[in-house]
C-alpha positions in Angstrom: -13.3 83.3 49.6 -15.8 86.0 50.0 -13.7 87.9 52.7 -11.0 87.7 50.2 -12.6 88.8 47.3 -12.0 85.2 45.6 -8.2 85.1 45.6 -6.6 82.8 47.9 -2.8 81.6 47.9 -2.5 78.7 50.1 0.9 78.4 51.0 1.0 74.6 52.8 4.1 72.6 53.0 4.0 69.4 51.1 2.2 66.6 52.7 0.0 68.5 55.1 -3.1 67.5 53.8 -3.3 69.8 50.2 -4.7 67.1 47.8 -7.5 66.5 50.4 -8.3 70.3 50.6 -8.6 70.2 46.9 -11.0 67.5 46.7 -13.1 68.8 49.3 -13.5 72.1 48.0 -14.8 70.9 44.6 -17.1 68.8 46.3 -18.0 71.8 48.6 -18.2 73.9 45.8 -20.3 72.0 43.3 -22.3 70.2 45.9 -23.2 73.5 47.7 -24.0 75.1 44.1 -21.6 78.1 45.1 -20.3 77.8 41.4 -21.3 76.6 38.1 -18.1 75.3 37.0 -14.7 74.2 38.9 -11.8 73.7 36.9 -8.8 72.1 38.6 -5.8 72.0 37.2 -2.9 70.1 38.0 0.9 69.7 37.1 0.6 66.2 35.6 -2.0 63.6 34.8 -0.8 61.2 37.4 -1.7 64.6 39.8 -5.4 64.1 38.1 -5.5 60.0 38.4 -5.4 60.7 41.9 -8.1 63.1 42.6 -11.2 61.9 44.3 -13.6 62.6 41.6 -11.8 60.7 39.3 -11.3 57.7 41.0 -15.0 57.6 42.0 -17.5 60.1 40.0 -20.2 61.6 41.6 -23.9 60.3 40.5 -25.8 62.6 39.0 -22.8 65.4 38.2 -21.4 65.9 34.8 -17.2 66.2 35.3 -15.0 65.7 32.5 -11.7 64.7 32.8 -9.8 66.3 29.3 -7.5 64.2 28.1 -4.3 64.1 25.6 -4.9 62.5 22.0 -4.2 58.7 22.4 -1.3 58.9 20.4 -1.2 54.5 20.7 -4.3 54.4 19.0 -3.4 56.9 16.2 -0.6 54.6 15.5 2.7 55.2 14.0 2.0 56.5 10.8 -1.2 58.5 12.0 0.5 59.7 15.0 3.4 61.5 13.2 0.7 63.4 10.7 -1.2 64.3 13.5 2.2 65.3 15.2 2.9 67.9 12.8 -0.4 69.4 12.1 -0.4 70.4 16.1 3.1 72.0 16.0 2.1 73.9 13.4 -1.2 74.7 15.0 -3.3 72.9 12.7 -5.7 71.5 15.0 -8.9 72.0 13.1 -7.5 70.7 10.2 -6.0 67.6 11.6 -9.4 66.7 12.8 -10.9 67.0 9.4 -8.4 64.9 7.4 -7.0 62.3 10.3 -10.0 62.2 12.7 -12.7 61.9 9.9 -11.4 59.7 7.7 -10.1 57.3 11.4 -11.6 54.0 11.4 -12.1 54.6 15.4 -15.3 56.1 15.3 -15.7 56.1 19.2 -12.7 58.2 20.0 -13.7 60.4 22.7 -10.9 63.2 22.0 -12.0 64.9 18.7 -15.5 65.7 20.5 -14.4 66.5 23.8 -14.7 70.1 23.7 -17.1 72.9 22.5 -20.5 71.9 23.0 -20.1 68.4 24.9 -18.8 70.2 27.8 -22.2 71.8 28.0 -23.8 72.4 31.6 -20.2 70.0 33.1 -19.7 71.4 36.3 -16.3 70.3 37.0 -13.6 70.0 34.3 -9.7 68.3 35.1 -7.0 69.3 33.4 -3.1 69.8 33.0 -2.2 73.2 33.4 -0.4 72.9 30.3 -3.9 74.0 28.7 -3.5 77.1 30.8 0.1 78.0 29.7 -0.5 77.1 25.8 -3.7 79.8 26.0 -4.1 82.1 28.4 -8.0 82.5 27.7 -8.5 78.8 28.5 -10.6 79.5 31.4 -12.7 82.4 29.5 -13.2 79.3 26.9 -14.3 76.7 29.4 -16.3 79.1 31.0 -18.2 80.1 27.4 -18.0 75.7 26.3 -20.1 75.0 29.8 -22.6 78.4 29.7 -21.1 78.4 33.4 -21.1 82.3 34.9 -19.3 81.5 38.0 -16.1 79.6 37.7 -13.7 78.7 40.7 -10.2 77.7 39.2 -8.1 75.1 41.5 -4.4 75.6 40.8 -2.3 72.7 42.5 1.5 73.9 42.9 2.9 77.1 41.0 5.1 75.5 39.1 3.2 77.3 35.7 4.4 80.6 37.0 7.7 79.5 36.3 7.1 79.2 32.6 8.1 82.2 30.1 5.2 84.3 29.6 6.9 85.5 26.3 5.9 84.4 22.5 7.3 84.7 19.4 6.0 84.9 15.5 8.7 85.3 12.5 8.2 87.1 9.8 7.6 84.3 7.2 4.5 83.0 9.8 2.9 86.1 9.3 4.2 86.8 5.7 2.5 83.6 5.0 -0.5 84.0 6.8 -1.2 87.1 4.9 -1.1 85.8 1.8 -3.6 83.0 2.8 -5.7 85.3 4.0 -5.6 87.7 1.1 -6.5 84.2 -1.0 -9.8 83.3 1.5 -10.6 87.2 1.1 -11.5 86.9 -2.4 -14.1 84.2 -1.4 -15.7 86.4 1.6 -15.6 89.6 0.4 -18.5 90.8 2.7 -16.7 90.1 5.8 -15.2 92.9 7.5 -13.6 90.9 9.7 -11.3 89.4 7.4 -10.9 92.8 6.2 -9.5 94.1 9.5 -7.6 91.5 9.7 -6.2 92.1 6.3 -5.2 95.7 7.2 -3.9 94.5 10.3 -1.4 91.9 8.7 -0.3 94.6 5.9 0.4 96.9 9.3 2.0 94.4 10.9 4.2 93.6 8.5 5.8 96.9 7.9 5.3 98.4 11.6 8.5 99.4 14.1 8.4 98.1 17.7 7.3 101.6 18.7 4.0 101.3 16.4 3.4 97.8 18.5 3.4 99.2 21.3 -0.2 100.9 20.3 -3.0 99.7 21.8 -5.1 99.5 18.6 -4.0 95.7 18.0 -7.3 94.3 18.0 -7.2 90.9 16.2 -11.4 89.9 16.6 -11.4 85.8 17.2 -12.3 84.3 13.4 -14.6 81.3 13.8 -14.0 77.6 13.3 -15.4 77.7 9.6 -13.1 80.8 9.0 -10.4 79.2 10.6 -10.5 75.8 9.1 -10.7 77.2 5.8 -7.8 79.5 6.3 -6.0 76.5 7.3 -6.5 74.5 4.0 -5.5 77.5 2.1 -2.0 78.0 4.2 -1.1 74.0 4.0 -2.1 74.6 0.4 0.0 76.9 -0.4 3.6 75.9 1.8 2.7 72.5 3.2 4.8 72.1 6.1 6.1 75.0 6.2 2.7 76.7 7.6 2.0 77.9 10.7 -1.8 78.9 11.7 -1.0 81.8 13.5 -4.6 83.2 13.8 -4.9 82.0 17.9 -1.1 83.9 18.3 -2.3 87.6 16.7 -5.1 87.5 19.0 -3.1 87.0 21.9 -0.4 89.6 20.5 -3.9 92.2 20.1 -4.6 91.5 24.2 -0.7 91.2 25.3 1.3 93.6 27.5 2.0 96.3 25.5 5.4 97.3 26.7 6.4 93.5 26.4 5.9 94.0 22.3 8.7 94.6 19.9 10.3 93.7 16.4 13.3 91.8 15.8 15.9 92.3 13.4 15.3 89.1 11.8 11.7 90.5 11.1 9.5 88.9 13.6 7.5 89.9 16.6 7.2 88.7 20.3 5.1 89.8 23.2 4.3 88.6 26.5 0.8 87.7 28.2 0.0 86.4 31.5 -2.8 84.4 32.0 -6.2 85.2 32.1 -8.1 84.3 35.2 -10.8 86.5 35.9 -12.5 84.6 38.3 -12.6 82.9 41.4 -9.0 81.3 42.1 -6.8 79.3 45.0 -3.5 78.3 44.2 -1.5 76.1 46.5 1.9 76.1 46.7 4.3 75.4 49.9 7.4 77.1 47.9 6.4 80.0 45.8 7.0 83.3 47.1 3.6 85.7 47.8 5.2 88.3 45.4 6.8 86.9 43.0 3.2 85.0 43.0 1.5 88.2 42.4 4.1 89.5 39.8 3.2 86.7 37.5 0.4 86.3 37.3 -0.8 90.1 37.4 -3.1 90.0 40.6 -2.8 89.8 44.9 -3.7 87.4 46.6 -4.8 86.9 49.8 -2.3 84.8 52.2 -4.2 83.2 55.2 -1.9 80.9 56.1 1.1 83.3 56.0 2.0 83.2 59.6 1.9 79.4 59.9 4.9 76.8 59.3 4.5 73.1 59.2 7.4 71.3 60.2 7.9 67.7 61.5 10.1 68.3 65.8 11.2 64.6 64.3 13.1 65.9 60.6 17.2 67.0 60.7 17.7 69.0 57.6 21.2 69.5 56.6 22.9 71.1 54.0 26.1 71.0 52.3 26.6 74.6 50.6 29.5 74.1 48.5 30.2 74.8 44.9 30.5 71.2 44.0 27.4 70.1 43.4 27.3 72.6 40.5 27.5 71.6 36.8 30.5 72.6 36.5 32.8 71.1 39.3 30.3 68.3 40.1 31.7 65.8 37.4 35.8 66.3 38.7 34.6 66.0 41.6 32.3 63.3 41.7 34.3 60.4 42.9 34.7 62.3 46.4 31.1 63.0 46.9 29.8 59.5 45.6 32.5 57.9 47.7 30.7 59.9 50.9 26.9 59.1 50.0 27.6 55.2 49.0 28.9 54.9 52.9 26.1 56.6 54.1 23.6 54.6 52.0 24.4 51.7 53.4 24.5 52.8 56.9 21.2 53.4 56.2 19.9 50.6 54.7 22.4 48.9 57.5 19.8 50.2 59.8 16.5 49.7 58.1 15.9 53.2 56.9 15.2 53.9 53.1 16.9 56.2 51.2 15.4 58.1 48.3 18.3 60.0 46.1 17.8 63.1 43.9 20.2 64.6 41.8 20.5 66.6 38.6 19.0 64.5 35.1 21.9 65.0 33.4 24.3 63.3 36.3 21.7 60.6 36.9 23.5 57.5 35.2 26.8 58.7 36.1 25.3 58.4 39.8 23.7 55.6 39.5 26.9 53.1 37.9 29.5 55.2 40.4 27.2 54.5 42.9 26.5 50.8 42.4 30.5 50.6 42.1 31.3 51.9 45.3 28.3 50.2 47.5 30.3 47.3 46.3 33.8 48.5 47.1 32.4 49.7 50.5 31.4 45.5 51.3 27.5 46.6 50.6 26.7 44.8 46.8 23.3 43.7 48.3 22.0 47.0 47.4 21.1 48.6 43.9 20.9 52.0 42.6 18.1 52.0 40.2 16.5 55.1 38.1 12.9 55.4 39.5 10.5 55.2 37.0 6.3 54.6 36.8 6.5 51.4 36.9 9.7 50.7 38.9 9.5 48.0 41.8 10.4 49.2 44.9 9.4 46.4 47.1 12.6 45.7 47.9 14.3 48.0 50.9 18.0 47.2 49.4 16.6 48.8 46.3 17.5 52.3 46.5 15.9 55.0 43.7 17.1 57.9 42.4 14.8 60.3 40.3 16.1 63.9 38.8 14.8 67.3 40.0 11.7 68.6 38.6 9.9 65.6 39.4 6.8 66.6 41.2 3.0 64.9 41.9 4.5 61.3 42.3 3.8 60.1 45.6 5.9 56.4 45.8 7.9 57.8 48.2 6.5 59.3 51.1 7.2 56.1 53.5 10.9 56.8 52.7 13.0 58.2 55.5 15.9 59.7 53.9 16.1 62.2 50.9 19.7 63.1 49.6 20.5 65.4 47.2 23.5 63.9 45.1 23.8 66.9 43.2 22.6 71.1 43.5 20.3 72.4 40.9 21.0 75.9 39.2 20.4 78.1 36.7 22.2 80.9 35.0 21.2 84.4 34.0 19.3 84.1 31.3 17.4 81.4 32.8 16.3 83.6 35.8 15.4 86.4 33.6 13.3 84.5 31.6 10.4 84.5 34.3 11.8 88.2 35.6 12.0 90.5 32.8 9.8 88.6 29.8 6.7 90.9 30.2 8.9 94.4 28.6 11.0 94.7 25.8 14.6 93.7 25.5 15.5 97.8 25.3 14.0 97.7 28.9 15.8 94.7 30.4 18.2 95.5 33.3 21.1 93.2 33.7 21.7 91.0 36.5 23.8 88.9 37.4 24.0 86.0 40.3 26.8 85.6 42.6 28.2 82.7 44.7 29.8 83.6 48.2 30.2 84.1 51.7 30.1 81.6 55.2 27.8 79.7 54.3 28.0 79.9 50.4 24.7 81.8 49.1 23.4 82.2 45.3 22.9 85.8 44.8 20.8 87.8 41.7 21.4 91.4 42.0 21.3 94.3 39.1 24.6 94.8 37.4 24.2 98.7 37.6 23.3 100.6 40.9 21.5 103.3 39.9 18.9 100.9 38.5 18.4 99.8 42.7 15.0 102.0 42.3 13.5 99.2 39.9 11.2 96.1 40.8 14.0 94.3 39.0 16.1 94.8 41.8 13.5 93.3 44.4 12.4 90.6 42.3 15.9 89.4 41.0 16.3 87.2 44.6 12.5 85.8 44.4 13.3 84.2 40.6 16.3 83.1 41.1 14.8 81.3 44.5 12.0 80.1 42.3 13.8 79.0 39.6 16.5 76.6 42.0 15.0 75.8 45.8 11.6 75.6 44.7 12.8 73.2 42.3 14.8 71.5 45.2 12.4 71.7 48.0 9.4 69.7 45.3 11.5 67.2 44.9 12.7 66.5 48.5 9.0 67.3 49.7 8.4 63.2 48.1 9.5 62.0 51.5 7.0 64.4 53.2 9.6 65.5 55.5 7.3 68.4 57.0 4.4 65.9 58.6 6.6 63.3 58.9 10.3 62.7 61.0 13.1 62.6 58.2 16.6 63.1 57.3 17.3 65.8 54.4 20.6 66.4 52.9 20.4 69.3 50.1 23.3 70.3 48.2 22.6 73.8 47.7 24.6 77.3 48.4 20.8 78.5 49.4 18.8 79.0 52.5 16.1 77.4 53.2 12.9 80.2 52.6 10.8 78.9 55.4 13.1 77.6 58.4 16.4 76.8 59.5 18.9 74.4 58.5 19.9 72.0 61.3 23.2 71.9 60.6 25.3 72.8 57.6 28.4 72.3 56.2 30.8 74.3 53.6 32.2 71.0 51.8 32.2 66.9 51.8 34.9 67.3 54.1 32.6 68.8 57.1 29.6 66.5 56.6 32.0 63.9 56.1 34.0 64.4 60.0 30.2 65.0 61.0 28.5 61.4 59.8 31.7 59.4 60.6 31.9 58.9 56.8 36.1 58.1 56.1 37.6 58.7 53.3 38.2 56.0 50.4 41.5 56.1 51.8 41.0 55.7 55.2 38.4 53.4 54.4 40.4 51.7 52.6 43.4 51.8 55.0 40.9 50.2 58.1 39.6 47.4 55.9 43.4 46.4 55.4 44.1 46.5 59.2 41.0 44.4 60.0 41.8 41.9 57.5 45.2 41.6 58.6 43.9 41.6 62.4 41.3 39.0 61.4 44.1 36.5 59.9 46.2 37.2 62.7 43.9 36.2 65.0 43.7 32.9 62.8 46.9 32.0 63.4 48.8 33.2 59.8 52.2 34.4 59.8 53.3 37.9 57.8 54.3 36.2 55.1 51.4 33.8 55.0 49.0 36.9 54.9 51.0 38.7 53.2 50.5 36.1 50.7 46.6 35.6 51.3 45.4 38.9 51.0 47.3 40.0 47.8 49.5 42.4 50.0 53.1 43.1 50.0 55.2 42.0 53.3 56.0 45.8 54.0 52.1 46.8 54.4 51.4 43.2 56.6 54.4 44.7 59.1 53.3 48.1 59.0 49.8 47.1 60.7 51.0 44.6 62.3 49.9 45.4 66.0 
């Protein structure tokens, strides 16, 4: 960390040992007093269940583990009030009225920030903390009276999130006229003054006139804050948004990434704030698209190195079929090819894992079960994996959707097959790409499909905008945005450490090595697994039956009669 000046990107494949890094770090980091405070912070809680810390805390060492409100124990009617309040971002007031007047006295969420994380010296966390407020770590950091902070980032998946926010008009119409209400009653304040001038500014001011730097909004306190909040629900009930945490982000955002709408309302963009010490491990997210994101470099030890399993075949079918649009006509072909292979698999003890696109899941999963069956393998069942699904059974065969990540039920699997591609369009890429500048600045791309092999393609619509990091970055989102997506959700059957067989659907290359083979439809990897045709299958389970009964000692007519067949097909296999 010190030859690096604190910035590491640790670019590791999944399964080569990252989760154990991580918990030996914090231990090596608290333990050896290099830091006052570790935060780690993972994609999912089931990601946090299984850290080491967790599972067994250390004597002696305050670590906190921040959790979500227990919405079961809120109950129904509770739950939905409290719902509300935090999408409008009433926080402070929900606590007051729900919390305080709760019959649970021991609930551990209301108090489980501010000044009970005093002197913790490592906090857990979702890094959905770190993409609702950027200043997260500046607040832990302020909470624990820690100076030095090492932040633990397990997978990148939060740069992938839109770094853009938005406030309409009526939020800060409303807001002002709250405030101009709580003004009365603290006249002395010149806080609340500023922020009063502020809000009249705001409401009148051009995109060019947000693009200042003089946006200061100063943080108002919890009492300020909580009494704003009664005045606003007040006033509109529902209808009011606190949007006192927003204008101070909008005061430190990108200023090029500020404008107003025609409908009246703002948006900006801000990147997270981590000024401290940071490693983020990732096996799939580019070093510079990385470093575009978040706003900093990062050192890249590991750069050089590649894990890979001698043992794993990768294939990959790179055909347009396995997109939204020509997947479902086409479904019946490419189902028909991966229920064969299933159970030639199963057929020879190896266990499938499938992966396909959530909204094509059921459709795969009752297609599927239909065909195993047609195909003479009904033993074995499709299911939708979920927490709780058994999978004891090897003819039980799950399928879970990309963008599943941190659920590790499947690394003893052999097989991962990608029953569908996953894509996205234009907008979707630019929303990581161009969200941190005005619309007026955008440069439009737009991703092609083509060539031998088939390969997704973002490039700039107009050429003389080639000189812009647009045009360089265009690729890296759009690779973020799909194989990164692809290559988590393969990664389950740890096919870097371990020997496996991949198939991914994908008109992509894969970023860090070779395919083994690939094909440019069904047809190919069909002819290349042995896999017939329903028709051909269909034809040789005729001619064995009517081989079979021959051999029995039946006549034409006899199996004609037997099998359901008319006297014409018995005669034309007849051998």
């Amino acid at each position: 960390m010190k030859e690096h000046k604190g910035r590491l990107a640790i670019n590791w494949e999944i399964g080569v040992g990252k989760s154990h890094n991580i918990d030996d770090v914090i231990e090596a980091a608290v333990n050896g007093d290099f830091y006052d405070l570790v935060v780690c912070l993972e994609p999912t809680r089931l990601l946090i269940d299984e850290r080491r810390w967790i599972k067994n805390p250390p004597p002696g060492i305050k670590i906190v583990n921040l959790k979500p409100r227990p919405k079961e124990k809120c109950g129904p009617q509770l739950d939905q009030e409290w719902s509300k309040f935090e999408q409008k971002g009433l926080g402070l007031l929900g606590r007051e009225e729900i919390c305080g007047l709760c019959k649970r006295k021991k609930c551990f969420w209301p108090q489980q920030y501010g000044k009970a994380l005093k002197h913790t010296r490592a906090v857990f966390a979702t890094q959905a903390h770190l993409e609702r407020s950027p200043f997260f770590i500046e607040q832990l950091k302020k909470w624990t009276e820690a100076e030095t902070v090492l932040l633990l980032l397990d997978e990148a998946g939060f740069i992938c999130k839109p770094l853009r926010r938005k406030i309409s008009f009526q939020d800060i119409e409303q807001f002002h006229n709250a405030l101009r209400i709580y003004a009365q009653k603290a006249k002395k304040s010149k806080k609340i003054k500023r922020w009063l001038y502020l809000l009249k500014v705001l409401l009148k001011a051009i995109t060019r006139d947000l693009q200042s730097a003089q946006w200061t909004f100063f943080p108002l306190s919890p009492g300020q804050s909580i009494k704003l909040q009664k005045i606003g629900h007040k006033l509109y009930g529902d209808g009011f948004n606190f949007i006192a945490y927003h204008l101070v982000q909008f005061g430190k955002s990108i200023v090029d990434s500020r404008e107003r709408h025609k409908t009246g309302g703002i948006s900006y963009a801000i990147q997270p704030f981590v000024d401290c010490n940071v490693i983020i491990y990732s096996g799939t997210a580019e070093h510079e698209f990385l470093k575009f994101r978040i706003g900093k470099d990062f050192a890249n030890p590991f750069e050089k190195y590649q894990f890979v399993h001698r043992g794993t075949v990768w294939y990959n079918i790179a055909s347009r079929l396995g997109t939204r649009s020509f997947f479902t006509r086409n479904a019946l072909q490419i189902l028909d090819f991966y229920a064969q292979l299933i159970g030639e698999r199963i057929s020879q003890g190896k266990r499938p894992l499938l992966i396909a696109k959530k909204l094509f899941i059921q459709i795969c999963v009752d297609e599927l079960n239909r065909r195993l069956k047609d195909f003479g393998y009904g033993h074995i069942k499709v299911v939708i994996a979920e927490k709780d699904t058994d999978l004891s059974s090897k003819k039980v065969v799950p399928i879970i959707n990309y963008g599943m990540i941190g659920i590790n039920k499947f690394q003893d699997f052999d097989c991962a097959f990608c029953l569908t591609g996953y894509y996205v369009n234009e907008r979707v890429a630019n929303s990581i790409l161009q969200d941190i500048v005005a619309s007026d600045r955008h440069i439009p791309i737009k991703i092609n499909t083509g060539g031998i092999p088939r390969r997704r393609t973002a490039k700039i619509i107009n050429h003389k905008d080639r000189f812009y990091d647009v045009a360089k970055l265009a690729q890296m989102a759009l690779s973020q945005q799909e194989m990164d997506v692809v290559l988590q959700a393969v990664g389950r059957v740890r096919p870097y450490t371990k020997p496996r067989e991949i198939i991914t659907f994908q008109c992509s290359s894969h970023p860090r090595m070779d395919y083994s083979r690939e094909f440019d439809n069904i047809g190919e990897a069909r002819s290349y697994f042995s896999i017939p045709s329903r028709k051909a299958h269909k034809t040789a389970t005729t001619k064995e039956k009517i081989e079979k009964a021959r051999g029995e000692g039946f006549n034409q007519a006899q199996i004609a009669k037997k099998l359901g067949l008319n006297i014409r097909t018995v005669k034309r296999y007849w051998s």
